[in-house]
C-alpha positions, 0 to 999 in steps of 0.5 A: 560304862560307855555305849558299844558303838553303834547302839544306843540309850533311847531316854524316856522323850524320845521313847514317846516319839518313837512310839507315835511315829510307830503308832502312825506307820502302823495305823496305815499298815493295819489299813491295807489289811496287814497284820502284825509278825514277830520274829526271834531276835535269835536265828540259826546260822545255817538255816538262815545264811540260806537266804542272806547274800553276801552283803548282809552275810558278812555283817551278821553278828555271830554267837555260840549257843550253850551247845555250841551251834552258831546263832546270829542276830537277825539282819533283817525282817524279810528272811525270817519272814520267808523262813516263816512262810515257807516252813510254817503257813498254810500256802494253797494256790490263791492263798494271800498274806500280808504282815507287817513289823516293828522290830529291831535289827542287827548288822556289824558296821560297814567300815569306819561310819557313824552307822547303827548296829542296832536300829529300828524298822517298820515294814510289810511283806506281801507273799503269794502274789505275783503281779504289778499290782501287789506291787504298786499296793507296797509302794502304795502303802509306804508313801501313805504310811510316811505321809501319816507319820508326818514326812512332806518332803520325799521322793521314790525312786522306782528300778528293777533288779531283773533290768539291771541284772539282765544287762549283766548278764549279757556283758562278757565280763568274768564274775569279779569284773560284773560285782565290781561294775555293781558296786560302782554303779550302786555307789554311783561313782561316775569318776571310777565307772569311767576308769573301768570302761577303759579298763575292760574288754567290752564293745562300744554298745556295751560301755554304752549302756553301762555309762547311760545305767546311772543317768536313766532317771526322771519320768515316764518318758525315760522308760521309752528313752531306754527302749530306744538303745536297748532296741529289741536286743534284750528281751528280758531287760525289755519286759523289766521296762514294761513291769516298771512301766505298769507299777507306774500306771498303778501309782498314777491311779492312786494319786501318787506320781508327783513322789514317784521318779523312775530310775533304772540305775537303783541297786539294792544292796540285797542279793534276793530281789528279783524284780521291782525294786524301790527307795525312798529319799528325802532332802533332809537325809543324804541316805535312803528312808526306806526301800524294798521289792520283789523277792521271789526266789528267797522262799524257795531256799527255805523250801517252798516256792513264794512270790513276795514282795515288802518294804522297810522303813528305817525309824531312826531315819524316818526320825531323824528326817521329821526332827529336821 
């Protein structure tokens, strides 16, 4: 009988691979003081769809249990993570955690692809802190984990939710306009990004910034770069610049700028970061390895209010990536 597409035998040589690569990235975890977490592969529709946003909404896989309630399987780590912190940790005010996992998701393809439905990934999650430091410390400790799995090659770029979306925010756009403009600019399609502005009824200023959004990418210098056309005239979008220009301080203390490249058109997917946001590349993936940030808000829709951030790295990528 055939595999259902999307999933996968893994035979008895590459089962060794992937626990050495997982044994690699898990020593560097393990070094930044994260400890391991599980989650059930099996959540509760209702409580979990609280944290999803839409993207990853209509790709769970949905079942009915024995007494017909709707379960999915998970769709990621970070929300059954928030749901474990908001409802079962023992959270005082300067109480800090750090987990790390290996575990496997599940999303429904996106559309006639080759992609996985089941896949593999190693990441952290750093809860309680709220700073640019803890941070640093998660894009810290994945480019140090891809280095010890055996990567040489990769870059990552480093934006900010709380930028781009403070630049929605302020565009006179009804609310489908803004998403489609969202998925122009994640899909980075410059020919379509073109047409809207044509399309829509936005001042010069506005079209703008919205065209400069994709191209604002390179180094430290590019953060003065939009400094200079935002000029004072957003105040959130310019303490989003000052939090991506700390991160990049703190990689620069510990020795890694040359993987680092700021870019203020990244867009992650996930309705729930709130602030820095990151992905990691490489030359031999035309998709990014890795990714994550800041999520404060995701918490508080289980019940408890949680400054978070953390980091995913695709295994199946990552080894694709090493085999190439």
């Amino acid at each position: 009988m055939n595999v259902i597409k999307g999933f996968q035998d893994i035979l008895p040589v590459d089962t060794e691979k992937r626990r050495i690569c997982e044994n690699r990235l898990k020593e560097i975890f393990e070094k930044w003081g994260y400890q391991e977490i599980d989650t059930p592969t099996l959540e509760y529709y209702d409580f979990l769809v609280k944290g999803v946003g839409p993207e990853l909404k209509e790709r769970m896989f949905k079942l009915l249990n024995p007494d017909g309630e709707v379960i999915v399987l998970r769709p990621d780590m970070t929300t059954p993570i928030a749901r474990i912190a908001a409802t079962k940790l023992e959270l005082k005010d300067k109480n800090i955690h750090k987990y790390y996992y290996l575990n496997s998701v599940f999303r429904k393809l996106n559309g006639n692809t080759d992609d996985q439905q089941e896949f593999h990934q190693a990441g952290i999650e750093l809860l309680g802190l709220n700073n640019r430091l803890a941070d640093a410390e998660v894009i810290a400790a994945t480019i140090q984990a891809l280095i010890n799995a055996g990567l040489k090659n990769f870059y990552i770029d480093i934006g900010s939710a709380r930028f781009f979306n403070s630049i929605m925010d302020k565009l006179p756009l009804v609310s489908e306009h803004k998403k489609e403009l969202r998925k122009t600019i994640m899909n980075k399609d410059f020919v379509l990004l073109e047409k809207l502005m044509l399309l829509y009824d936005m001042s010069n200023r506005d079209k703008e910034i919205i065209q400069h959004l994709p191209h604002w990418r390179g180094g430290e210098e590019v953060l003065g770069e939009v400094e200079e056309v935002i000029k004072g005239d957003n105040h959130t979008a310019a303490l989003a610049l000052q939090d991506v220009r700390e991160v990049y301080q703190h990689l620069k203390i510990y020795g890694f700028e040359r993987y680092i490249i700021i870019d203020l058109g990244i867009i992650r997917n996930f309705d729930y970061y709130t602030g820095i946001v990151f992905e990691g590349y490489t030359g031999y993936m035309g998709s990014p390895i890795c990714g994550g940030g800041r999520y404060d808000s995701l918490c508080r829709k289980f019940g408890r209010d949680i400054p978070s951030t953390g980091a995913a790295i695709g295994i199946e990528k990552l080894e694709r990536a090493l085999g190439r």
